[in-house]
Backbone as CSV, one residue per row, in Angstrom:
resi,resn,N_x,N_y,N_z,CA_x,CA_y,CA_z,C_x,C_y,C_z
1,UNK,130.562,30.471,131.672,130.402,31.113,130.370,131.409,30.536,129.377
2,UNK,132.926,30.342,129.725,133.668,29.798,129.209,133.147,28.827,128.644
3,UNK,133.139,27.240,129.725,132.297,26.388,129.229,130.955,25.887,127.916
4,UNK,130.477,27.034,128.557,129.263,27.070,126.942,129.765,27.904,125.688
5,UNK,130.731,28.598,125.595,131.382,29.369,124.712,132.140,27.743,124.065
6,UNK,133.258,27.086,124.950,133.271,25.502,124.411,132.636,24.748,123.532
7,UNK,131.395,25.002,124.496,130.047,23.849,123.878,129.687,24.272,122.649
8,UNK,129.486,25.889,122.485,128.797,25.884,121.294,130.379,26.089,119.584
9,UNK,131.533,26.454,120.425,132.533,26.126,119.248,132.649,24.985,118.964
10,UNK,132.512,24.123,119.912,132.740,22.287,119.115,131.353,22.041,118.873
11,UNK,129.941,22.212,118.523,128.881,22.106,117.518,128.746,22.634,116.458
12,UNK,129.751,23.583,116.408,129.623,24.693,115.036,131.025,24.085,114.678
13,UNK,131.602,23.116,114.964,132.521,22.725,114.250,131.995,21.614,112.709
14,UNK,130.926,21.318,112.870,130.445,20.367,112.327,129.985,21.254,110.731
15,UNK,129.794,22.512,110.930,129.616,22.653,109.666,130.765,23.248,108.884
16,UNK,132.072,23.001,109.421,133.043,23.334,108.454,132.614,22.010,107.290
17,UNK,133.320,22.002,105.970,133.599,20.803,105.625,134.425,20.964,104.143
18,UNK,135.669,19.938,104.792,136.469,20.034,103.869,136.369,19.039,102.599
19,UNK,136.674,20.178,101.960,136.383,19.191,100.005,137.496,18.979,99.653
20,UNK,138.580,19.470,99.827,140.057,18.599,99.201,139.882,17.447,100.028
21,UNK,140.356,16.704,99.061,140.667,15.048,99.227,138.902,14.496,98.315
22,UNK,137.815,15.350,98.121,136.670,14.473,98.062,136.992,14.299,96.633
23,UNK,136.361,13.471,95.765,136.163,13.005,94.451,135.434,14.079,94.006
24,UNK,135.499,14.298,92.557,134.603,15.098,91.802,133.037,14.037,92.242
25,UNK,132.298,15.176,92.226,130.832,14.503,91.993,129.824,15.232,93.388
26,UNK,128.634,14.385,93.759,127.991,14.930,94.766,128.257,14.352,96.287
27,UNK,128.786,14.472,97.085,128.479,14.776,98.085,127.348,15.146,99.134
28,UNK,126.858,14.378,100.056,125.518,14.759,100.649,125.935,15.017,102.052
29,UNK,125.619,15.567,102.713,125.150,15.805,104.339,124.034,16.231,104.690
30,UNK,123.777,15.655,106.119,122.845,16.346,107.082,123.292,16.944,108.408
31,UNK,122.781,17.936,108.720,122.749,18.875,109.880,121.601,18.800,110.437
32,UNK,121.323,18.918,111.861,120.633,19.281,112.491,120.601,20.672,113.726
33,UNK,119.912,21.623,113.212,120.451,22.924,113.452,119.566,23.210,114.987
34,UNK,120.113,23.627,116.051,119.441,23.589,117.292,119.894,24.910,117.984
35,UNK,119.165,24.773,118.977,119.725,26.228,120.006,121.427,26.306,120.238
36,UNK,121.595,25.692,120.044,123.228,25.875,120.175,123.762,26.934,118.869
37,UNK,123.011,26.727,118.057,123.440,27.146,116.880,122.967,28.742,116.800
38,UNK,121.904,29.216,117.129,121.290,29.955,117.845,121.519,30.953,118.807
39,UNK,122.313,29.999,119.782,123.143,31.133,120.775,124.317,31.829,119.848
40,UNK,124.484,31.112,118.947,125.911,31.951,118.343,125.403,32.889,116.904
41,UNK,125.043,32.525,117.086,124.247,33.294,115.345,122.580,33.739,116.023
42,UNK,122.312,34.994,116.181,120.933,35.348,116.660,120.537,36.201,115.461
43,UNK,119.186,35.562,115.619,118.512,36.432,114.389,117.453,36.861,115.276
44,UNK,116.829,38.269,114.804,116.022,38.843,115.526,114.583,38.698,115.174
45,UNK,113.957,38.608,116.773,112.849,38.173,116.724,112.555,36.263,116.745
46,UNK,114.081,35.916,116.804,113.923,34.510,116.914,114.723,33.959,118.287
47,UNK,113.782,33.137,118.595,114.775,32.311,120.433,115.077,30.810,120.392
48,UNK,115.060,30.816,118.346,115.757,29.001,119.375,114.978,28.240,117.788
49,UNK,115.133,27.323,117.772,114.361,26.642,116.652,114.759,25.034,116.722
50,UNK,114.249,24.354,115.824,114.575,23.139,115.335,114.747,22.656,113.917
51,UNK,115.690,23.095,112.944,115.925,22.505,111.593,116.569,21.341,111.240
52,UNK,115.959,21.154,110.362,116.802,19.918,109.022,117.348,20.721,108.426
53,UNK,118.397,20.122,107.798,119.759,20.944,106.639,119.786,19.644,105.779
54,UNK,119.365,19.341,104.891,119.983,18.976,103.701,120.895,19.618,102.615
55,UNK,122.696,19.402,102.921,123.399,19.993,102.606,123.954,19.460,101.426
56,UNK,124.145,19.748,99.861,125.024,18.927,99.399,126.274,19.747,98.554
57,UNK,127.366,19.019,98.114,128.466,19.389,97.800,128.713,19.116,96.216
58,UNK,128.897,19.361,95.195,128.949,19.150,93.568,130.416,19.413,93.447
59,UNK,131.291,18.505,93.958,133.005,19.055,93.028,133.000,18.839,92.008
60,UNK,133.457,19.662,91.315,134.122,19.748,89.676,135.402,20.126,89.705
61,UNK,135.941,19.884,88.745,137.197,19.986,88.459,137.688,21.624,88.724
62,UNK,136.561,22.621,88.557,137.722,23.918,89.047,136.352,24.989,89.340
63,UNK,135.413,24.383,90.005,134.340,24.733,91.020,133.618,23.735,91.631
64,UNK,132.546,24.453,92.630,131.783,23.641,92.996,130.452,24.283,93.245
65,UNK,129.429,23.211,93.916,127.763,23.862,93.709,127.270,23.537,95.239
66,UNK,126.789,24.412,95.898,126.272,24.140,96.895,124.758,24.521,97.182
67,UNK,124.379,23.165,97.827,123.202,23.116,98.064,122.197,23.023,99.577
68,UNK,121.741,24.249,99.639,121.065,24.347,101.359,119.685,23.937,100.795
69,UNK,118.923,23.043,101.632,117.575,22.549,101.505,117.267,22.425,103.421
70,UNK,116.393,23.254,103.145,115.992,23.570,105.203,114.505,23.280,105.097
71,UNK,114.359,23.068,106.395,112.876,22.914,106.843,113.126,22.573,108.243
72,UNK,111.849,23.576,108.770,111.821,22.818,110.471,110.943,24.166,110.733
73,UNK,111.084,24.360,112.278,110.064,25.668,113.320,111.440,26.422,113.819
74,UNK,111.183,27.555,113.913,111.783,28.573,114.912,111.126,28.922,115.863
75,UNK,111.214,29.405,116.756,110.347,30.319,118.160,110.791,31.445,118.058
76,UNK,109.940,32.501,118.318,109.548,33.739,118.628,107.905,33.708,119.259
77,UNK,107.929,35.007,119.178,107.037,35.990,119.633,105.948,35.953,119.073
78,UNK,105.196,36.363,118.820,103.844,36.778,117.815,103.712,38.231,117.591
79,UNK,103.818,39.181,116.920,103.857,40.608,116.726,102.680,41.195,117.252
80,UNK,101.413,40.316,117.297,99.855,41.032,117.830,99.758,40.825,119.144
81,UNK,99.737,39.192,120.014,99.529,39.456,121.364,101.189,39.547,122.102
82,UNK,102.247,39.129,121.752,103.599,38.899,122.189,103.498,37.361,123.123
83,UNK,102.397,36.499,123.051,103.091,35.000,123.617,103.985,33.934,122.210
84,UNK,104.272,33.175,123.441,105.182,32.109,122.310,104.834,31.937,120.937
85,UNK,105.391,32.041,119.903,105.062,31.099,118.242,105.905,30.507,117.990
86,UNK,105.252,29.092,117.181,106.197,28.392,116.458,106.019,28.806,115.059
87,UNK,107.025,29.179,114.189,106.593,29.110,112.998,107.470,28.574,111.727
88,UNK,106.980,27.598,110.736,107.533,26.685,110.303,108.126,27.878,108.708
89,UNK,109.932,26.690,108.840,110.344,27.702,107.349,110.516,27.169,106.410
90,UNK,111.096,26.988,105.378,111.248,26.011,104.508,111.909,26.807,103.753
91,UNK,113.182,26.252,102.785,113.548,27.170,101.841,115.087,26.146,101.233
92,UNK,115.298,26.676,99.873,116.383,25.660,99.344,117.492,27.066,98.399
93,UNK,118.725,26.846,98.536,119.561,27.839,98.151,120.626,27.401,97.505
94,UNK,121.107,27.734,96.326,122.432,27.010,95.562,123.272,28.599,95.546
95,UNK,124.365,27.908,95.856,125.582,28.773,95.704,126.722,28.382,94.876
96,UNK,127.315,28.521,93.757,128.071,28.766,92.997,129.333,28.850,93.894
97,UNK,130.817,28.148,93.441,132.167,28.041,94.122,132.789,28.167,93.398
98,UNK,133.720,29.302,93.017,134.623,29.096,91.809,136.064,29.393,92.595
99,UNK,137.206,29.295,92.193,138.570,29.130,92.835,139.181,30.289,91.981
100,UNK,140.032,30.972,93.141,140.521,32.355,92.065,141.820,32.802,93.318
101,UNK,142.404,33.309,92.582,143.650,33.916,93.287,143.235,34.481,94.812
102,UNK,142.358,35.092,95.184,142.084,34.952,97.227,140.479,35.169,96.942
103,UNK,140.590,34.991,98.174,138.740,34.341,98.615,137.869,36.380,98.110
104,UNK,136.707,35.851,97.648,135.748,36.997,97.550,134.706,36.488,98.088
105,UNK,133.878,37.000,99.333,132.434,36.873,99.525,131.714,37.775,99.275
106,UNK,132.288,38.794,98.508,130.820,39.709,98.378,129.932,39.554,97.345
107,UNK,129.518,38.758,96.405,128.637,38.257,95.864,128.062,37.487,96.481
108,UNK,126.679,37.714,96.190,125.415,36.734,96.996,125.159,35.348,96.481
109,UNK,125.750,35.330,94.952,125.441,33.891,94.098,126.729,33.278,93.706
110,UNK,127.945,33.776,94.221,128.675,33.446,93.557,130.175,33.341,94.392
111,UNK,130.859,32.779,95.283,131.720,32.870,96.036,133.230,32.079,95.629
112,UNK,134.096,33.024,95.756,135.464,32.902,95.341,136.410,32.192,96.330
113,UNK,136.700,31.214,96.303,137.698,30.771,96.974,139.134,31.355,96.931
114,UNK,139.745,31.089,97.677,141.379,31.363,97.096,141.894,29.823,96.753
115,UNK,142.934,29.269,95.959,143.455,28.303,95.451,143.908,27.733,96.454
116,UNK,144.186,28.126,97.793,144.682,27.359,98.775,144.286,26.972,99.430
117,UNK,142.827,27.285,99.638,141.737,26.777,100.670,141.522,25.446,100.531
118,UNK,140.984,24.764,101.195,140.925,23.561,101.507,139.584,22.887,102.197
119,UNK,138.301,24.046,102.378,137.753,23.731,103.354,136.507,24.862,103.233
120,UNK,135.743,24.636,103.898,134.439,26.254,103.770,133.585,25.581,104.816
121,UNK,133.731,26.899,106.217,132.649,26.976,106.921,131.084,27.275,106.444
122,UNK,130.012,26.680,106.394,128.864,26.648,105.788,127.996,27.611,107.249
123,UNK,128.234,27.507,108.477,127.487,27.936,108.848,127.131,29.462,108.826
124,UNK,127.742,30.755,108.316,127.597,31.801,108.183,126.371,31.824,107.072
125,UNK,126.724,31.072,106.244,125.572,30.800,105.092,124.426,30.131,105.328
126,UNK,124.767,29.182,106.176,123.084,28.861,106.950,122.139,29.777,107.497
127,UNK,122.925,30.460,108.515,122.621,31.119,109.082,121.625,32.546,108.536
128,UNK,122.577,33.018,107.473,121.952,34.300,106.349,120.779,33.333,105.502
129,UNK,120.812,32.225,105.180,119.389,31.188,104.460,118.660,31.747,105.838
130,UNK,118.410,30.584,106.542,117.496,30.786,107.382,117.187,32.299,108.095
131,UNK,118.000,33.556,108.096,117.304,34.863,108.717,116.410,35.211,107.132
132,UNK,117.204,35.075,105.885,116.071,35.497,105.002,114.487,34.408,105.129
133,UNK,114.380,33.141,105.370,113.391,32.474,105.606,112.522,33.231,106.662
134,UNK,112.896,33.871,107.556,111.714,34.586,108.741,110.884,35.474,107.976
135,UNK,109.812,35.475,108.573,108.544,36.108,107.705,108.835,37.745,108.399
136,UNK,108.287,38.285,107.834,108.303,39.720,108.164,107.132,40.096,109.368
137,UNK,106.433,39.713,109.051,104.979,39.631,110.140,104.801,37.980,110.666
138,UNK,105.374,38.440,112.203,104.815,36.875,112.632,103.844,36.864,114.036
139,UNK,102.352,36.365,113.702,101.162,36.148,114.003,100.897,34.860,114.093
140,UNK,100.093,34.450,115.294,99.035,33.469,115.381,97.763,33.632,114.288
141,UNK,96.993,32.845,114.258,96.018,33.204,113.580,95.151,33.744,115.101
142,UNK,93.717,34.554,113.933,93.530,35.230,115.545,92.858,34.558,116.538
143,UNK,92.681,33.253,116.561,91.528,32.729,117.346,92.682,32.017,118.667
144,UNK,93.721,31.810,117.531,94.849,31.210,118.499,95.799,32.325,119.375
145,UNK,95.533,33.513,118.951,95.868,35.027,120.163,95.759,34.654,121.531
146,UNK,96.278,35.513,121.978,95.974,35.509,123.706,94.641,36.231,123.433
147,UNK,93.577,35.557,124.272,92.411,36.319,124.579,92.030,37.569,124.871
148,UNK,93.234,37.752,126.131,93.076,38.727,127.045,93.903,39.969,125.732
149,UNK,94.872,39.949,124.953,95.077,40.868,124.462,94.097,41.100,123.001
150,UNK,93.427,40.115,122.822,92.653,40.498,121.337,91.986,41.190,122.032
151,UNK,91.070,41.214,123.674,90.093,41.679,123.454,90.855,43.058,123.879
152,UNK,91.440,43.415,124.673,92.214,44.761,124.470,92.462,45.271,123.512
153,UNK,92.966,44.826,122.580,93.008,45.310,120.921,91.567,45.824,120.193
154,UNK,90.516,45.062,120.763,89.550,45.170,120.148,88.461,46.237,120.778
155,UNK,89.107,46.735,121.907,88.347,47.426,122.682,89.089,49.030,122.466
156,UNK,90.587,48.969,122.399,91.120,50.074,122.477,90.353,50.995,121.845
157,UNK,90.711,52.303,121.928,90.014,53.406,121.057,91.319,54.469,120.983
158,UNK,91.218,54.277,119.248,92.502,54.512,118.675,91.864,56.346,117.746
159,UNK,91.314,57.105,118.457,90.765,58.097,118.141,91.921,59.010,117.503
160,UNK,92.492,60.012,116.664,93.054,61.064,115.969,93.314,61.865,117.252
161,UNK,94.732,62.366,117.738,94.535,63.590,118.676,94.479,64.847,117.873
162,UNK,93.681,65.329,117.484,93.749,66.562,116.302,94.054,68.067,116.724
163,UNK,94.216,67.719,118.465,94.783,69.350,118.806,95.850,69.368,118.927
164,UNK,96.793,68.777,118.608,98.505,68.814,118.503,98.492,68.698,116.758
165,UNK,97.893,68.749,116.132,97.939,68.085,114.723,98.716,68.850,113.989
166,UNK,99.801,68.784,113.589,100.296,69.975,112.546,99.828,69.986,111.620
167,UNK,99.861,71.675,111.130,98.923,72.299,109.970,99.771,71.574,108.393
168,UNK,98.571,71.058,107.931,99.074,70.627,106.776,99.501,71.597,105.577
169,UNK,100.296,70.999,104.675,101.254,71.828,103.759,100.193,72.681,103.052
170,UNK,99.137,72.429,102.988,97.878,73.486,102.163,97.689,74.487,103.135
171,UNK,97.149,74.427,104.307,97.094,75.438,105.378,98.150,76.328,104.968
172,UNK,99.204,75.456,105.317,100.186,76.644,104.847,100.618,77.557,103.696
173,UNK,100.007,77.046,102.501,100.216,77.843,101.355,98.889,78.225,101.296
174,UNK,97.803,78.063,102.041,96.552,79.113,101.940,96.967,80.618,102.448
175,UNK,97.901,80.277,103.481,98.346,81.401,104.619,99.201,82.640,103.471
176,UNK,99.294,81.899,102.634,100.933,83.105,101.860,99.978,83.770,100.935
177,UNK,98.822,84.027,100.681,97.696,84.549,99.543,97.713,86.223,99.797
């Protein structure tokens, strides 16, 4: 356990990245975001994926601009039959860097450094990009379902139990007359 606790701190080392020393201007990177990344950051309903990160960096003289551009598949589930899905995300995010007497993250567009920093882990912010990228409903289309559960679905009989039914709020103000 140790060992892979190792493995996955020196892969997530890769998205620190330090901007003192860089020149004003843009800056580019790429990431490639994998199950490693995954085991440490879990988003629910997801087991693993394969992304591109097109990352870039904008120094200015007393901020900076950051840029997430993703695309790739995650794995999960399917919400209707529960076998494997791949499902593809895509999504691009700028964040605002301004430098101020100590670090603030609680703005969503807008993040405060402190003057002494030197450096910004990106992957917490990947991580929150890509869980907002997951769809809320994730489905096969239906032909691509498990068989055996469409036709269970399609057979069930989803009838009203109406003798436990509690008396609705009119019943009850018929009752007070």
């Amino acid at each position: 356990k140790l060992e892979s606790m190792n493995k996955i701190d020196g892969y997530l080392k890769q998205f620190v990245v330090q901007f003192s020393g860089l020149k004003n201007g843009l800056h580019t990177y790429e990431f490639e975001i994998g199950n490693l990344f995954f085991e440490r950051f879990k988003i629910e309903d997801v087991t693993g994926g394969e992304i591109h990160l097109d990352f870039s960096l904008n120094k200015k003289d007393t901020s900076m601009v950051l840029e997430f551009d993703f695309s790739g598949i995650l794995h999960g589930v399917c919400d209707r039959c529960l076998d494997p899905l791949n499902f593809i995300v895509t999504n691009e995010h700028e964040l605002q860097v301004k430098f101020g007497e100590e670090t603030n993250t609680e703005n969503d567009e807008l993040l405060v450094l402190g003057y002494d920093e030197f450096k910004i882990d990106i992957a917490p912010m990947v991580y929150e990009f890509i869980s907002l990228s997951v769809p809320l409903r994730k489905v096969h289309d239906e032909e691509n379902c498990n068989p055996e559960v469409m036709k269970q679905l399609n057979t069930a009989n989803f009838e009203e139990d109406t003798e436990n039914e509690t008396p609705s709020i009119w019943e009850n103000l018929k009752k007070l007359k």
